[in-house]
TORLUM-986855 format. One record per residue (C-alpha): x, y, z; residue in one letter. Coordinates in pm, 1 decimal, decimal comma. Layout:
# residues N
SITE          X          Y          Z   residu
SITE          X          Y          Z        A
...
This chain:
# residues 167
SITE          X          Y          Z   residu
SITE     5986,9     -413,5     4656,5        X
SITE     6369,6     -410,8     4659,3        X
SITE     6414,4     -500,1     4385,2        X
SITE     6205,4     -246,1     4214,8        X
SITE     6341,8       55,4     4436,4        X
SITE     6648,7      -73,7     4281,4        X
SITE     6529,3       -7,3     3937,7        X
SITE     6374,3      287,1     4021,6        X
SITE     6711,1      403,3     4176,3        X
SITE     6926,9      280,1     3888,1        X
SITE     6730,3      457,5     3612,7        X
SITE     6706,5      788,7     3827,0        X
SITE     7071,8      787,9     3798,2        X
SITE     7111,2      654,4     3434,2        X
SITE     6843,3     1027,0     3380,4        X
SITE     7072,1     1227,9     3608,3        X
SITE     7356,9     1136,1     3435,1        X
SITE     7194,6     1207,4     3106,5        X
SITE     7071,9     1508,0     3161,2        X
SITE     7408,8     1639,5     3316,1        X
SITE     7585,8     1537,2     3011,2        X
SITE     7333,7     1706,9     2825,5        X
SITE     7300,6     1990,3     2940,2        X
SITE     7705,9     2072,7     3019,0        X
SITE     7761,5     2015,1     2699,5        X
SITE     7450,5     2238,8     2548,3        X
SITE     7606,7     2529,5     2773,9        X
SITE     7937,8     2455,1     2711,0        X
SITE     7879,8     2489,3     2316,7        X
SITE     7657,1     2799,9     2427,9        X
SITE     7981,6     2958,7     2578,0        X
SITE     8285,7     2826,0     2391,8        X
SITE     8131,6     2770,3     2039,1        X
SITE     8395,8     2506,3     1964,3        X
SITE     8335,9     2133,8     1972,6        X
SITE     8731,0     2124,3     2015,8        X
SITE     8722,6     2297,5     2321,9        X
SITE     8396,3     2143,7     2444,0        X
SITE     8582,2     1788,9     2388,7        X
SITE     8884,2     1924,7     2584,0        X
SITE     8662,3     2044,2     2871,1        X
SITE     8461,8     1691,1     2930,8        X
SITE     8825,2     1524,8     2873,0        X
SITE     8889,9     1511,6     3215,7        X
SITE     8588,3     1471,8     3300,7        X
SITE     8577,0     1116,3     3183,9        X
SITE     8903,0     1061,9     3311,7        X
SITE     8831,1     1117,1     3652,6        X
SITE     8529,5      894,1     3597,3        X
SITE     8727,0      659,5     3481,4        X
SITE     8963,1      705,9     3744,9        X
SITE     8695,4      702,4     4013,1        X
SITE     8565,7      366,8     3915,8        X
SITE     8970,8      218,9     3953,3        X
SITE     8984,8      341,2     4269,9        X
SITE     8647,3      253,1     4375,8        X
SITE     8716,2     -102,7     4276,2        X
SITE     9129,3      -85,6     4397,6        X
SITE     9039,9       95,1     4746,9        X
SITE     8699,0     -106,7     4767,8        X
SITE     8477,5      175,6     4805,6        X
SITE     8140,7       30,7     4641,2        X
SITE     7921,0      166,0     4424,9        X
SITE     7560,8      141,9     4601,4        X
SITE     7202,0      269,1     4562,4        X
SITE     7300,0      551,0     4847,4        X
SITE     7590,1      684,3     4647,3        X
SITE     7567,1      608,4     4282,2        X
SITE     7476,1      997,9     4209,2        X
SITE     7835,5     1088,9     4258,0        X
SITE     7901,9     1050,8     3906,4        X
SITE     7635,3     1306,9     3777,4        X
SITE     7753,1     1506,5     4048,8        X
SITE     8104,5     1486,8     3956,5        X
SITE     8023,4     1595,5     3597,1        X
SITE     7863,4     1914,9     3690,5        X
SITE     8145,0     1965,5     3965,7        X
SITE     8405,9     1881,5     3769,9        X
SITE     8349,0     2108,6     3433,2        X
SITE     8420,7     2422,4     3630,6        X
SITE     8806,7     2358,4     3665,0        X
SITE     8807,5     2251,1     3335,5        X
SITE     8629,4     2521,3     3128,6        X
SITE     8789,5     2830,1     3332,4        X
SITE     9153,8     2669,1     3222,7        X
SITE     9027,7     2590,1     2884,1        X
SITE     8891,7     2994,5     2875,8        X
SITE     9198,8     3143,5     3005,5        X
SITE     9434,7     2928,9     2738,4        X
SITE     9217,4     3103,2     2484,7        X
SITE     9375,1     3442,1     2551,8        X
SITE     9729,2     3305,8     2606,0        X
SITE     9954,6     3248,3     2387,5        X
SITE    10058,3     2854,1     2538,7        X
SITE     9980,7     2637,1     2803,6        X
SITE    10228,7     2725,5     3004,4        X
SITE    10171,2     3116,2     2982,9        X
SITE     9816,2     2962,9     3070,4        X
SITE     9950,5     2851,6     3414,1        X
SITE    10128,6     3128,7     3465,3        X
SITE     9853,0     3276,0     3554,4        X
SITE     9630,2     3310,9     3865,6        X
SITE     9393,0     3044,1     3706,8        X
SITE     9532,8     2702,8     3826,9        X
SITE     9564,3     2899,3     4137,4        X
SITE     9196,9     2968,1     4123,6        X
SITE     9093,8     2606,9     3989,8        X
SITE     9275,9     2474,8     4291,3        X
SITE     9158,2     2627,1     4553,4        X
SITE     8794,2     2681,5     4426,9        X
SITE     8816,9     2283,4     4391,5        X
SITE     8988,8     2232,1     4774,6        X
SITE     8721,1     2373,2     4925,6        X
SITE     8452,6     2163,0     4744,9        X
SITE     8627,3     1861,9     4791,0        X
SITE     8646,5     1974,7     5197,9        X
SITE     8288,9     2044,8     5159,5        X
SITE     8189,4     1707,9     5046,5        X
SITE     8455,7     1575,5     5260,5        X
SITE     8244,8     1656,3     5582,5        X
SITE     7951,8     1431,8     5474,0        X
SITE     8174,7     1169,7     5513,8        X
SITE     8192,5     1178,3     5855,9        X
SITE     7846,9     1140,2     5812,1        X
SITE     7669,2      894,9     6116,8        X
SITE     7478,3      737,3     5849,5        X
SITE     7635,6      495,1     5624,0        X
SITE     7501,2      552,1     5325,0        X
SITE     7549,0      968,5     5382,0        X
SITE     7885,8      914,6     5451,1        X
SITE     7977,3      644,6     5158,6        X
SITE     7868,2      870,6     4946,2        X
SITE     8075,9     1198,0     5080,3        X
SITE     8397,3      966,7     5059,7        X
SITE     8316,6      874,4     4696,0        X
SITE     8255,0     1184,6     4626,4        X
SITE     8582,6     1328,4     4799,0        X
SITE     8768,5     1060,6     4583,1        X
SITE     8607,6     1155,8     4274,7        X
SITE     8671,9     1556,8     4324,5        X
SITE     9053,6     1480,3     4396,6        X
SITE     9041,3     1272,1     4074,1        X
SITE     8870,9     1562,4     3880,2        X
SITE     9137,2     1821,6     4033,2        X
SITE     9403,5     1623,2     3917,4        X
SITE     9286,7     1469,6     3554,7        X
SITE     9173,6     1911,8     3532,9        X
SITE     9543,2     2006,0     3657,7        X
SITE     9763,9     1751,9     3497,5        X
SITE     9586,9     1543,1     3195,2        X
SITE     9432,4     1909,6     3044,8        X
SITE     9764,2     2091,5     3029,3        X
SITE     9928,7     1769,6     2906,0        X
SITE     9607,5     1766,4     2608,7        X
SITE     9610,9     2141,1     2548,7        X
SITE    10021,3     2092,0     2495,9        X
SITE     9929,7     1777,3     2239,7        X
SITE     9694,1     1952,0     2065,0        X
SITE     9837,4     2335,6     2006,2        X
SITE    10173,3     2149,3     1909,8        X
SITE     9980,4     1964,0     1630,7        X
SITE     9823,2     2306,3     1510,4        X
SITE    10174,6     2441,5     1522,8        X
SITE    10285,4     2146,7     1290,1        X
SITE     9999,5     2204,3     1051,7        X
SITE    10052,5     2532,4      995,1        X
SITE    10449,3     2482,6      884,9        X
């Protein structure tokens, strides 16, 4: 029986997952049109997965059956940072006229008070509940900083290679 709610546990996630990948990135192409820009939005995304799983494994916070959803959750969390700095470096004319700008301002704080949000489960009597609040609190910080450090670094990369191409 374990075993089996195990499974059944495992492939609700491996679904959740899918169908948060999914459908981000159907909306994302809805909204941006450009697979560039969709790419730079889930960018950090996978970072701070990636990240999340090092520090998981560094700070031995485990992955169990009560909080393996935080990755799906941290995808559709995550993309708002992302695609609201993405937008506003559409209309500017660099990525640092981009964070100029009240939007990392925005991105920040919209993002501190999720992460204090999911931060309270934490605290959580119940140790799965709270498990999966400080995973989650982990991953958030991880998607803040991947959104307000790797992005700008990417969006720098890539509009100084357009700039090349076009000389």
């Amino acid at each position: 029986v374990i075993l089996e709610a195990g499974q059944a546990v495992i492939g609700a996630f491996l679904q959740a997952l899918a169908i948060a990948v999914f459908g981000i990135a159907t909306l994302l192409w809805m909204v941006l049109r450009n697979f560039r820009e969709v790419g730079l939005v889930f960018a950090p995304l996978v970072l701070a997965s990636l990240l999340t799983a090092l520090g998981a494994a560094l700070f031995d916070l485990s992955f169990n059956l009560a909080n393996v959803i935080v990755l799906p959750l941290l995808f559709g969390l995550g993309v708002a940072g992302a695609i609201h700095i993405v937008g506003r470096n559409r209309f500017e004319s660099g990525v640092d006229r981009t964070f100029q700008t009240s939007t990392p301002r925005a991105v920040l704080l919209s993002a501190l008070t999720t992460v204090g949000s999911f931060g309270s489960i934490s605290i959580s009597a119940h140790p799965g509940t709270s498990s999966m609040g400080i995973l989650l609190t982990f991953a958030l910080g991880m998607s803040l900083l991947s959104t307000l450090v790797f992005l700008p670094a990417l969006l720098t990369i890539m509009q100084g290679s357009q700039r090349i191409r076009k000389i």
